[in-house]
N, C-alpha and C positions, 0 to 999 in steps of 0.2 A: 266727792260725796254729793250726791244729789238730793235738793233739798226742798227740791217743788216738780215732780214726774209730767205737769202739765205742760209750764212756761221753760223747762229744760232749764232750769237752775241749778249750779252746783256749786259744791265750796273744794280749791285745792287741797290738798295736802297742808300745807305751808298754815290757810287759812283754818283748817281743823284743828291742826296744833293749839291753836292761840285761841281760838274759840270754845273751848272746853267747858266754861258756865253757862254761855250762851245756850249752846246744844244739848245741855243736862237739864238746863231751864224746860228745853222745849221738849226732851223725853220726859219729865214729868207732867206735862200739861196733858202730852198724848195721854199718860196715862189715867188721867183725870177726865177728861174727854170722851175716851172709851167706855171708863165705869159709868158717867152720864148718859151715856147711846142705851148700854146696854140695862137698865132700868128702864130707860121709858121705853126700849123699846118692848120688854116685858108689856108693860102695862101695855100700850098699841095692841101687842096681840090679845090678850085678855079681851078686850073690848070688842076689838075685831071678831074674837069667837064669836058674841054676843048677837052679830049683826047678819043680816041676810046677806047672802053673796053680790048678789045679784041688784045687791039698792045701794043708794047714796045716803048718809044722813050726814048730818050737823050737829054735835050736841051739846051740851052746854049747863052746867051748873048742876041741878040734882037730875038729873037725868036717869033714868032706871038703868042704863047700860054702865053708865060709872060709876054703879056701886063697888063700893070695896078699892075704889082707886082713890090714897092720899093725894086729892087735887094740890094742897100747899105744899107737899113737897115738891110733885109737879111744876109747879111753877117756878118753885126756887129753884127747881136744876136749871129750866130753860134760861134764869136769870146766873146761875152757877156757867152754866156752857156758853152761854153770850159772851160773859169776860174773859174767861181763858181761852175761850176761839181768839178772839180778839186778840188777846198777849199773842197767842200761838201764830198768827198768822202775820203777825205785824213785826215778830220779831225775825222772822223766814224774810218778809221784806228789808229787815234791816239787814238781816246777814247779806243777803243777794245783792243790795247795791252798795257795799262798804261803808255802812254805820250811816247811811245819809237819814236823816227821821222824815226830812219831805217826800223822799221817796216810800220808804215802808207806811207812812200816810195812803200816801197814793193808791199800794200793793194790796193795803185791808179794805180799802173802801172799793176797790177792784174786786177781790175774792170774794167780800160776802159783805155786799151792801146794806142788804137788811139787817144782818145779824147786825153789824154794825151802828146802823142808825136806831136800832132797840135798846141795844146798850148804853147808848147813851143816853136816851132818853127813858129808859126803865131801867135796865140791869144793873148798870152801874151807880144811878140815880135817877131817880122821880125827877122828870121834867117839873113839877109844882114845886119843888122844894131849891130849883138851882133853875130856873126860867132863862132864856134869851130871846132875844128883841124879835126872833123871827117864829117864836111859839104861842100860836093862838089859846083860845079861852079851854077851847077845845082838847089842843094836843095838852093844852096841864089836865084837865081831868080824864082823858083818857088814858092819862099815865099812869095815873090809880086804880083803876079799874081792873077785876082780875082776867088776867091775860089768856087763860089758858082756853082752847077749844075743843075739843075731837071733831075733825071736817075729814071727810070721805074715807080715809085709810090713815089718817095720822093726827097727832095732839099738834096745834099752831097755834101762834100768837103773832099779835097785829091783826085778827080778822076780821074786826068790827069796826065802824064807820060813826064816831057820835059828832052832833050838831046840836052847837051852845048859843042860845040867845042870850045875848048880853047888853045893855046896854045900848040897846037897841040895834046893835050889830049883831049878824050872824057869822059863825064860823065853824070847820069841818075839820077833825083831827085828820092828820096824815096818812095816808095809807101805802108808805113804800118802806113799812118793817114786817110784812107777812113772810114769817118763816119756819119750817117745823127744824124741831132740834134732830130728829132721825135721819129726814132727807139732805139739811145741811152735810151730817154729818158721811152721810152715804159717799156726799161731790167732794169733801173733804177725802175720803179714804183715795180715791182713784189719783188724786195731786201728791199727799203727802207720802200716804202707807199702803200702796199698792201691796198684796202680798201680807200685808199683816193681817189678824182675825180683827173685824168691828167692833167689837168687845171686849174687853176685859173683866173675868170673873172677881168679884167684890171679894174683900180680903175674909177670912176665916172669921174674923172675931167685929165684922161688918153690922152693924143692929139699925141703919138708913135702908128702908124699903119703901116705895111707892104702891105696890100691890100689897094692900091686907084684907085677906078672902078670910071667912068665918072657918075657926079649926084648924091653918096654915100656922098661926103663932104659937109660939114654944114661950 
């Protein structure tokens, strides 16, 4: 069973057997993942309408183009798909080198290092609220800050750059967790799910929407 199409990972037979929670783990994440793609990436195109073909924008908080887009839930997905990327990818690392965890370390921080290093510092928790020695004045309030952006064709987080005088020191948050949750997940399909649709349609009795246009609600 092959279980990364990239790095040519696979699990024997033998190892399938026995790994049955493991691999049931990681089909529900997919599909957890998927219903996350496939909402924002609704909204992306909404927006996208919006825009001239032909330009670049940036945009950002009450912006005219993102009206009718719930930015908070927006952002909780990206914080929602940060951690389950994470389980999901970290645990394809542990399968692949036989339960070692410094290895499946290695494997997430390999596949998707931004997504990674957002999570831990936002997704999972607020850098301000769980600090370490190597977190400036900076990366804690930039932690708090809402994440979310529209830059050229997609919603991203990490885009912004803040600088905190403190104390008569200056400091500059981080800038190696810029990631969109679309495009992740686009290099994610071609490793894991070649062949599967990007999406998954939101169950029947679903009432989590990102998109609320005037006269769409029931």
């Amino acid at each position: 069973m092959r279980i990364d199409h990239v790095d040519g990972l696979d699990l024997d037979e033998p190892q399938v057997e026995i790994r049955g929670n493991e691999l049931r783990s990681l089909a529900y994440l997919h599909a957890g993942l998927c219903y996350l793609y496939g909402q924002v990436s609704r909204a992306e195109d909404q927006v996208r309408q919006r825009l001239p073909a032909d330009k670049r924008f940036s945009l950002y908080g009450n912006a005219p183009q993102l009206a009718g887009i719930d930015q908070g839930l927006l952002a909780c997905a990206f914080h929602w798909y940060a951690v389950t990327a994470c389980n999901y990818v970290r645990m394809v690392g542990w399968l692949a080198h036989d339960g070692q965890p410094s290895e499946a370390l290695a494997y997430v921080k390999r596949v998707i290092p931004q997504v990674y290093e957002w999570r831990n510092k936002v997704g999972a928790h607020f850098a301000l609220v769980d600090p370490n020695k190597e977190d400036t004045a900076a990366d804690l309030a930039a932690s708090v800050m809402f994440p979310i952006a529209f830059d050229d064709d997609a919603f991203w987080t990490g885009i912004f750059q803040l600088t905190v005088r403190q104390g008569g020191q200056t400091s500059t948050s981080r800038q190696d967790m810029r990631w969109s949750l679309t495009h992740t997940h686009d290099e994610l399909i071609s490793r894991y799910w070649p062949g599967i649709p990007a999406s998954s349609p939101p169950p029947s009795d679903a009432t989590i929407t990102l998109v609320v246009a005037p006269g769409e609600q029931k």
